[in-house]
N, C-alpha and C positions, 0 to 999 in steps of 0.2 A: 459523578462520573467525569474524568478527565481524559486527555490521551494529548501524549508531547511527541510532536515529531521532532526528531534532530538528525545529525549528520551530514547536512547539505554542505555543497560548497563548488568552490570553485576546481574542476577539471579540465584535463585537455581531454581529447577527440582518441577514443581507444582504454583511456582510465577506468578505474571504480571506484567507487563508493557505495558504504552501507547506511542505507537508512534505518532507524530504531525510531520504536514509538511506544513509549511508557507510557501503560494504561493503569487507573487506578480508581476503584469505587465502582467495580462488578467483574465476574470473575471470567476472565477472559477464553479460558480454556471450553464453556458454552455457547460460546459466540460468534458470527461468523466477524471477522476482520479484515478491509482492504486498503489499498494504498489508489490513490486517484492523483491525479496530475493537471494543472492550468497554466497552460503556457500565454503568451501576452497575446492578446487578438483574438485567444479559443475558446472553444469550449472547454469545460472539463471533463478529462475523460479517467476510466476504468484502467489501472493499468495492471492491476495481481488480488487476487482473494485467498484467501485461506477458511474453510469451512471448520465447523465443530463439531463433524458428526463423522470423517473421517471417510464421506463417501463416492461416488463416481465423480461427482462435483468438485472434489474436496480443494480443489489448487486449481484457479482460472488464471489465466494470464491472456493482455491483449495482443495480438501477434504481432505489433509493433515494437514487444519484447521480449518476445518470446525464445528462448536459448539464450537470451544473455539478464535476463533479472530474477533472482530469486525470490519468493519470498517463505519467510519460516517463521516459527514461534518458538519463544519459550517459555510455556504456561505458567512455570515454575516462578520466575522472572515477572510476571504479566508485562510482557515485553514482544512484537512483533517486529522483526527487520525484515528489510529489501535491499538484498544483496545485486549492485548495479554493473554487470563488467559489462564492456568492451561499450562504453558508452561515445551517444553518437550527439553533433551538436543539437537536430532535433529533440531530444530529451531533456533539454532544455524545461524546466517548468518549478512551479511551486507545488513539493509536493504533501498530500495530505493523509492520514488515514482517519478510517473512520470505523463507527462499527454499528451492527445491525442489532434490533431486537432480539430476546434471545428465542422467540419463537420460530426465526430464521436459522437455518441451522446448514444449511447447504452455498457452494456459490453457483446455484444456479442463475439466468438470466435475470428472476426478478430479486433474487439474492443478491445481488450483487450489487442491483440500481443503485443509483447513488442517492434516489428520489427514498428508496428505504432503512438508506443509512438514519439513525436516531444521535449519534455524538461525532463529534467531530474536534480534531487537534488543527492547531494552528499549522501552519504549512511550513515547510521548510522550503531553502530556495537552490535549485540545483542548475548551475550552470555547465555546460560543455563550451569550451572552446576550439574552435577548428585549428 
């Protein structure tokens, strides 16, 4: 199981960027998938899911991004992006995706933990400039 993140880079204060995460060695379209974020000093946090089962759950977002980050799939692809507009210097972090058991199917609360993420891609690193 692999999964790459790319896209990062360097922004001003208002830009976007799309993050992509090519995944490879299990089949993406049953699994739940999320993007987390560690900024320098923090925790890491939750910041978009995408579920597998297409349900109440199906799309979380933290509401420190909520109306300006997308995130989507394309199964076909085994490829999930985070579509980043009107980004802010907070947003600032290295970001990750990761993906959960396939017995996890929703992004509910424990769905989404990052404590039951199983794979994880190397980060990418997103700056905003003021």
């Amino acid at each position: 199981v692999q999964l790459q993140a790319s896209g990062g880079g360097l922004v001003q204060s208002g830009g976007s960027l799309r993050l992509s995460c090519a995944t490879s060695g299990f089949t993406l379209e049953y699994h739940v998938i999320a993007w987390f974020r560690q900024a320098p000093g923090k925790e890491r946090e939750g910041v978009a899911c995408s579920s597998s089962d297409g349900s109440d759950g199906s799309i979380y977002y933290a509401d420190s991004v909520k109306g300006r980050f997308t995130i989507s799939r394309d199964n076909s692809k085994n490829t999930v992006y985070l579509q980043m507009n009107s980004l802010k210097p907070e947003d600032t972090a290295v970001y990750y995706c990761a993906t959960a058991p396939g017995f996890v199917t929703s992004c509910t609360v424990r769905g989404r933990d990052e404590r039951g993420m199983d794979y994880w891609g190397k980060g990418t690193q997103v700056t905003v400039s003021s």
